[in-house]
C-alpha positions in Angstrom: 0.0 0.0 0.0 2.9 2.3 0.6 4.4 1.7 -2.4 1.8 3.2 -4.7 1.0 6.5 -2.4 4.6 7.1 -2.7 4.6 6.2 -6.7 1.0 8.7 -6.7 3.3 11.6 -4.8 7.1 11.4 -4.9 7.3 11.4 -8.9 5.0 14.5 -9.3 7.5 16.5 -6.5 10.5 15.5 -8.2 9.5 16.5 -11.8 8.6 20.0 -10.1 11.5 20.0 -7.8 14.0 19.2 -11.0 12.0 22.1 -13.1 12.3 24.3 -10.3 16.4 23.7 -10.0 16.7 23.6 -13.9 14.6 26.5 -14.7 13.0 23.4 -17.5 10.0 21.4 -16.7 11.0 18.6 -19.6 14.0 18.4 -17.8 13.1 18.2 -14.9 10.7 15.1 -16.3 13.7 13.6 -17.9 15.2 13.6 -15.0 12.4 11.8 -12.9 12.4 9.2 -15.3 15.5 8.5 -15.7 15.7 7.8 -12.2 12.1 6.1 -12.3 13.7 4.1 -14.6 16.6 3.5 -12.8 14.5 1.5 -10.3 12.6 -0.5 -12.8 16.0 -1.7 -14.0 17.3 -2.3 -10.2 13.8 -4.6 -10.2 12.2 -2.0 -7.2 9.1 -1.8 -9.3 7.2 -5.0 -8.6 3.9 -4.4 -11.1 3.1 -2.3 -14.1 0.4 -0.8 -12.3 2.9 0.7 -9.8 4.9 2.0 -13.9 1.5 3.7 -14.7 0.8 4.9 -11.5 4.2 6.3 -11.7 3.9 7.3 -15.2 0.4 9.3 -14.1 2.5 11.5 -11.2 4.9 12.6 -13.4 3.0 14.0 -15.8 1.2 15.6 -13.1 4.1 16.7 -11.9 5.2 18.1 -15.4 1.6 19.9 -16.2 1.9 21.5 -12.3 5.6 22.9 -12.8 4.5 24.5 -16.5 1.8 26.2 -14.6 4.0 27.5 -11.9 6.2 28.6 -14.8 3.6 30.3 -16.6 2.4 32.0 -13.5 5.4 33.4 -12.3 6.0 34.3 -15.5 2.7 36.4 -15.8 3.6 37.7 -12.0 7.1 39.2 -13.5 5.4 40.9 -16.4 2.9 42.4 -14.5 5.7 43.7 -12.2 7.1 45.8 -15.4 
């Protein structure tokens, strides 16, 4: 049960936690899968319902951090 709470959260934070650091949401989402794919490989992924479930947060993740994006870019022109 743990398992796939933390495969619904932990993906989504990292994508916007990489985008964040990176300035880049897609590179923040290559990085979360590269290291969501790093532990498929390392076999830490038991089903492929725990892959889409992962798969789902991510892309969560990615559509949250290109909102943030586009709002504090909207905050910054309104500034000028």
């Amino acid at each position: 049960m743990f398992k796939y709470l933390a495969a619904l959260c932990f993906p989504s934070v990292l994508v916007m936690l990489f985008s964040r650091v990176t300035y880049y949401p897609i590179i923040g989402l290559l990085l979360t899968v590269a290291l969501i794919s790093a532990s498929v490989y390392k076999g830490y992924t038991d089903t492929y319902l725990l892959i889409i479930i992962d798969s789902f947060s991510m892309t969560l993740g990615y559509f949250f951090s290109r909102k943030m994006k586009e709002s504090a870019k909207s905050v910054n022109e309104n500034k000028q």
